[in-house]
C-alpha positions as CSV (number, residue, x, y, z in Angstrom):
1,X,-46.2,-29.6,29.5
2,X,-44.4,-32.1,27.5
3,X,-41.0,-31.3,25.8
4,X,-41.2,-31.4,22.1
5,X,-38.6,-31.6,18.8
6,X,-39.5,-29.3,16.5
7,X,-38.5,-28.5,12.6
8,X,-38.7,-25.5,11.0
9,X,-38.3,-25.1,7.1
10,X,-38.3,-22.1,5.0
11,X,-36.6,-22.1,1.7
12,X,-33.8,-24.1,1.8
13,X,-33.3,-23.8,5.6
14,X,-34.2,-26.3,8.0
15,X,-33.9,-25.4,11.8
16,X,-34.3,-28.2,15.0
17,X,-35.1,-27.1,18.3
18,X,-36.1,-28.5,21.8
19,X,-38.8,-26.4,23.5
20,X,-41.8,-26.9,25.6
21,X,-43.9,-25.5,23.2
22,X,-46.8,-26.3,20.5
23,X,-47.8,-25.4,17.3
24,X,-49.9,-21.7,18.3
25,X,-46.3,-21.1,19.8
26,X,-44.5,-20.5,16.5
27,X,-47.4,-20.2,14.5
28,X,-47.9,-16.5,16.0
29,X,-44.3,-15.5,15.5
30,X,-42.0,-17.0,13.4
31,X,-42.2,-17.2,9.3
32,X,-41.2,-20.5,9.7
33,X,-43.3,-23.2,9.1
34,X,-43.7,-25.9,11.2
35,X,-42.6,-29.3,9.4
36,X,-42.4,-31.9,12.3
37,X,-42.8,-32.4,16.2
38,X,-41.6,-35.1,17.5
39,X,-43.7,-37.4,18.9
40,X,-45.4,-37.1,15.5
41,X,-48.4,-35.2,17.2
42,X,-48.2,-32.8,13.9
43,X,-46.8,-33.6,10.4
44,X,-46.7,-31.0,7.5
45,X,-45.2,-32.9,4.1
46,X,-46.5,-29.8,1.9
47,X,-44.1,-27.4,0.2
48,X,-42.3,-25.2,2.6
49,X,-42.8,-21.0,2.1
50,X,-40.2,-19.4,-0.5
51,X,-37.7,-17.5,1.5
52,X,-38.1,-14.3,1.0
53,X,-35.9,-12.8,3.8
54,X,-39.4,-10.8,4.8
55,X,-38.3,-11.5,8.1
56,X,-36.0,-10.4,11.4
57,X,-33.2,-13.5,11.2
58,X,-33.1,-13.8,14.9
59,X,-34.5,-13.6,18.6
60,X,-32.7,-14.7,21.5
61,X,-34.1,-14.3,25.5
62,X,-34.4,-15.9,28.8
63,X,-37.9,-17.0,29.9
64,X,-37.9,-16.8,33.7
65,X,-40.7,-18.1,36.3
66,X,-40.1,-15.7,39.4
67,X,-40.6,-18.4,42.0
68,X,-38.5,-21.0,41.6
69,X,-35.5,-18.7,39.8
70,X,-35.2,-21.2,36.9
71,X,-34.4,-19.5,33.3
72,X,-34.2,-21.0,30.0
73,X,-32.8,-20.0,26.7
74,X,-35.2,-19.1,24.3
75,X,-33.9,-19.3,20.6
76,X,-36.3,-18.0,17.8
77,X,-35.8,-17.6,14.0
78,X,-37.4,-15.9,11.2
79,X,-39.9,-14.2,13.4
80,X,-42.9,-12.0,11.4
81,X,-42.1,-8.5,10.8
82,X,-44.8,-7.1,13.0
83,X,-43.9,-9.5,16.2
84,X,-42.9,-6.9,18.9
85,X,-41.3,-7.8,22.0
86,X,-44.4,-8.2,23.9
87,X,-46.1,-10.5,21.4
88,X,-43.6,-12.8,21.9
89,X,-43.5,-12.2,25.6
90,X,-47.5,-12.6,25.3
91,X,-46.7,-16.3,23.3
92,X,-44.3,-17.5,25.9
93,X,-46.4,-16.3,29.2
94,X,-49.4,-18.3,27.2
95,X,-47.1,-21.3,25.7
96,X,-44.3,-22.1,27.4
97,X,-43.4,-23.5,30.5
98,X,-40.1,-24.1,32.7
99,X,-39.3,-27.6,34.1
100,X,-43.6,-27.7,34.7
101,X,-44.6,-24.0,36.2
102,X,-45.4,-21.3,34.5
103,X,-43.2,-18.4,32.7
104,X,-43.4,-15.0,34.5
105,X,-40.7,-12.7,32.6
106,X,-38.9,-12.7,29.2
107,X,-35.2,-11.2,29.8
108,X,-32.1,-9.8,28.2
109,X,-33.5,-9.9,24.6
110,X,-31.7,-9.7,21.6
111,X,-32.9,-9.3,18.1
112,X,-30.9,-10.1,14.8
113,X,-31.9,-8.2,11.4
């Protein structure tokens, strides 16, 4: 899977991160809305949502793929009040992937009210 650049907006906030991810990825937890990947395989020039703060700030884990040992820092912001953390270990299993193979476990979580 290809690495992408990705901005976030919400309000006044704009947020870029490097992820192997697409647009399903965020679109299923985060309030954010996805502005820009680079690469330009998606643009979004309309108005981004209002903030308001209808939202846990902040998710931090490590995605792991058992085999091969490798982890990788997974930052998420704004994530939907009903996200859980086995929807977002559900997105990253289905979405992301380590260095090309597959993500087997979502680690030492953190979440930021």
């Amino acid at each position: 899977m290809p690495k992408y650049r990705v901005q976030l907006k919400q309000g006044k906030r704009t947020i870029v991160e490097h992820i192997e991810a697409i647009k399903s990825f965020y679109g299923s937890l985060s309030t954010m809305k996805l502005t820009e990947v680079l690469k330009i395989e998606f643009q979004d020039t309309s108005k981004p949502p209002i903030d308001d703060y209808n939202y846990q700030s902040l998710f931090k884990g490590f995605v792991k793929n058992n085999d091969t040992r490798k982890m990788k820092q997974v930052i998420l912001h704004n994530l939907k009040p009903s996200i859980n953390e086995a929807d977002i270990y559900q997105a990253c299993k289905d979405n992301l992937e380590i260095d090309g193979v597959s993500v087997d476990a979502v680690t030492l979580t953190l979440f930021k009210d």
